[in-house]
C-alpha positions as CSV (number, residue, x, y, z in Angstrom):
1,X,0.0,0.0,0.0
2,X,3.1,2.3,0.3
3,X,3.3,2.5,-3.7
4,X,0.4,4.5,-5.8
5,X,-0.1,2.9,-9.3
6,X,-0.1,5.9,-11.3
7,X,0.8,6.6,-14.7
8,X,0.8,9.2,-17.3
9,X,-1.4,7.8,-20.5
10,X,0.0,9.3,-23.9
11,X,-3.1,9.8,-25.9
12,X,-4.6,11.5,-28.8
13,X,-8.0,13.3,-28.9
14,X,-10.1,13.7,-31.3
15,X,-13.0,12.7,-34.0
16,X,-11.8,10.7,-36.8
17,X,-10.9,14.1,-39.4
18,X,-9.0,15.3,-36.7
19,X,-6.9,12.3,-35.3
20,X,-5.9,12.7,-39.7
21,X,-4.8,15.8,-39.5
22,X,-3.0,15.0,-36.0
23,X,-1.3,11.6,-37.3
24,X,-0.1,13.5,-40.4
25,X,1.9,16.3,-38.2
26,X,6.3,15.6,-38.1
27,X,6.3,15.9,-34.3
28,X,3.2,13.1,-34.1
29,X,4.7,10.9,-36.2
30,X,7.9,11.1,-34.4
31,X,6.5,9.6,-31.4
32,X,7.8,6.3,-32.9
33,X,10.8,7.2,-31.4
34,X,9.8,6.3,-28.0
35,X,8.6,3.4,-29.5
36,X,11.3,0.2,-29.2
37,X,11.0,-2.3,-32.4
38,X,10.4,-4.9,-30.3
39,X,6.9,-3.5,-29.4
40,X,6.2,-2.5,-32.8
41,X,7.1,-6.1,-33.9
42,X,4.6,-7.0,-31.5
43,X,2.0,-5.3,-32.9
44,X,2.9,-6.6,-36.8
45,X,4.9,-3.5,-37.7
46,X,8.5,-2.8,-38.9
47,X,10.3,-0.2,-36.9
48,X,11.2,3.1,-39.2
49,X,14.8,3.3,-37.5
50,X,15.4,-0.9,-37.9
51,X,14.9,-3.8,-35.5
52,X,17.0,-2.9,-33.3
53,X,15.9,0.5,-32.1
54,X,15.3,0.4,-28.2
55,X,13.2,3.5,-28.2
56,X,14.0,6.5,-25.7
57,X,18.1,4.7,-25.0
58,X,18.7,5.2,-29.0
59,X,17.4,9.2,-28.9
60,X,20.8,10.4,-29.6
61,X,21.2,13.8,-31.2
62,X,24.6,13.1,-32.4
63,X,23.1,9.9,-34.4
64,X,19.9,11.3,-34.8
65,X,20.8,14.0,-37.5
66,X,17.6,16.2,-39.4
67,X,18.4,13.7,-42.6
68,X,17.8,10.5,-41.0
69,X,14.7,11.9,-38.8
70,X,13.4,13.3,-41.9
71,X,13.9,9.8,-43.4
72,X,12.5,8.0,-40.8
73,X,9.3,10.6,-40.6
74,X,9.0,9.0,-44.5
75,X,8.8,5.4,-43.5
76,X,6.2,6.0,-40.5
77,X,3.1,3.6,-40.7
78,X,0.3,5.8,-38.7
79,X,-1.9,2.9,-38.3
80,X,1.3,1.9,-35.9
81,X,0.8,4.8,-33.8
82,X,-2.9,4.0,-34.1
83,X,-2.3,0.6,-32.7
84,X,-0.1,2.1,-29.8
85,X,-1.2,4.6,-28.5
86,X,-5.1,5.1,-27.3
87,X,-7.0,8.0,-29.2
88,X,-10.3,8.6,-30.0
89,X,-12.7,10.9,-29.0
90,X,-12.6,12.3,-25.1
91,X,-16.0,9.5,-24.1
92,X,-13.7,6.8,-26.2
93,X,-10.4,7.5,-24.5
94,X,-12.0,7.4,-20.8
95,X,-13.3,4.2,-21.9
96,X,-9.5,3.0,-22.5
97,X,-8.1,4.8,-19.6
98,X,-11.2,3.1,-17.1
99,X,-9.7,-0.1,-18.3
100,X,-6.3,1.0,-16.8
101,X,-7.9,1.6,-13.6
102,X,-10.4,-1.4,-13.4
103,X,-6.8,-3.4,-13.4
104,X,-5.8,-1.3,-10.2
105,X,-4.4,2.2,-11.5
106,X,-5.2,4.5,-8.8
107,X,-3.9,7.8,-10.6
108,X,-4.5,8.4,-13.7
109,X,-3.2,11.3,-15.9
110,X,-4.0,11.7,-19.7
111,X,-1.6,13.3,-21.7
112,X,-3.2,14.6,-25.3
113,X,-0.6,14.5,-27.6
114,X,-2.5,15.7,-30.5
115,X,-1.3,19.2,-29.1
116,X,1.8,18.7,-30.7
117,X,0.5,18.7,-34.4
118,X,0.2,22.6,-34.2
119,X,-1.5,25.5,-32.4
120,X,-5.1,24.7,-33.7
121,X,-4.4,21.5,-32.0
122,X,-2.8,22.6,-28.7
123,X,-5.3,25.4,-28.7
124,X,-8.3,22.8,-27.3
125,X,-5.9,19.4,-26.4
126,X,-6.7,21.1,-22.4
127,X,-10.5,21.2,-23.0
128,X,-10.1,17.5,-24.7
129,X,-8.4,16.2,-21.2
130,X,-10.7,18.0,-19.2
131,X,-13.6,16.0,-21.4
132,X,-12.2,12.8,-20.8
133,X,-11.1,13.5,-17.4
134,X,-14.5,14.2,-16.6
135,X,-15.9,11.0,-18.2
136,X,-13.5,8.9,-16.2
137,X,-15.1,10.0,-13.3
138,X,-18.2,9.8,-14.5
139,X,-17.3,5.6,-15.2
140,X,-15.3,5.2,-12.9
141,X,-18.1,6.4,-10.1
142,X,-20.7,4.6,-12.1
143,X,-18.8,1.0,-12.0
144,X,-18.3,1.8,-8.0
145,X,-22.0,2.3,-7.5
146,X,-22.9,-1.0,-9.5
């Protein structure tokens, strides 16, 4: 009892056009980088930056030059990032999240991502946590009454 499960949930939030638009954006896309190839394998995809990428402990500046991210940014499958990371609408992304906690995750904290495909993006990402913040609760409180 003297550890919290908590964790911070990368997500993306938004209706279907907009998790397009999102996906499309460089610094979205790049998010593959904190993605090791052995996960990706694990999910039926090919990593951009080869099978032995270990995610975050390969993010070397030095190795990493504009060229080869720009390369890489080329070779990104988005149905991978899809398949990773939870996204959907605020209601869909509580439901995913309320799975989390149902398996004992006491504090959650959702992350929108999607604020990092530009300013019309970043602009409502806080009211889009706020939204599926609230219908956590709102789940979360319901399952605990049932």
């Amino acid at each position: 009892m003297a550890i919290v499960p908590a964790f911070i949930i990368t997500c993306l939030i938004g209706d279907d056009a907009e998790l397009a638009a999102i996906l499309d954006a460089p610094l979205v896309k790049a998010l593959v980088l904190q993605f090791p190839a052995a996960l990706m394998r694990q999910y039926g995809y090919e990593h951009p930056l080869g099978d032995a990428w270990r995610g975050y402990h390969d993010i070397d500046p030095r190795v990493l030059t504009r060229d080869r991210i720009l390369a890489m940014l080329e070779k990104v499958d988005v149905q991978s990032i899809r398949d990773l990371v939870p996204h959907g609408t605020p209601q869909q992304v509580a439901r995913v999240v309320k799975g989390f906690c149902d398996a004992g995750l006491r504090v959650p904290k959702i992350l929108d991502y999607g604020g990092m495909a530009g300013l019309e993006y970043a602009a409502s990402s806080a009211q889009k946590v706020r939204e599926a913040e609230d219908e956590l609760m709102r789940l979360v409180t319901t399952s605990r009454r049932a």
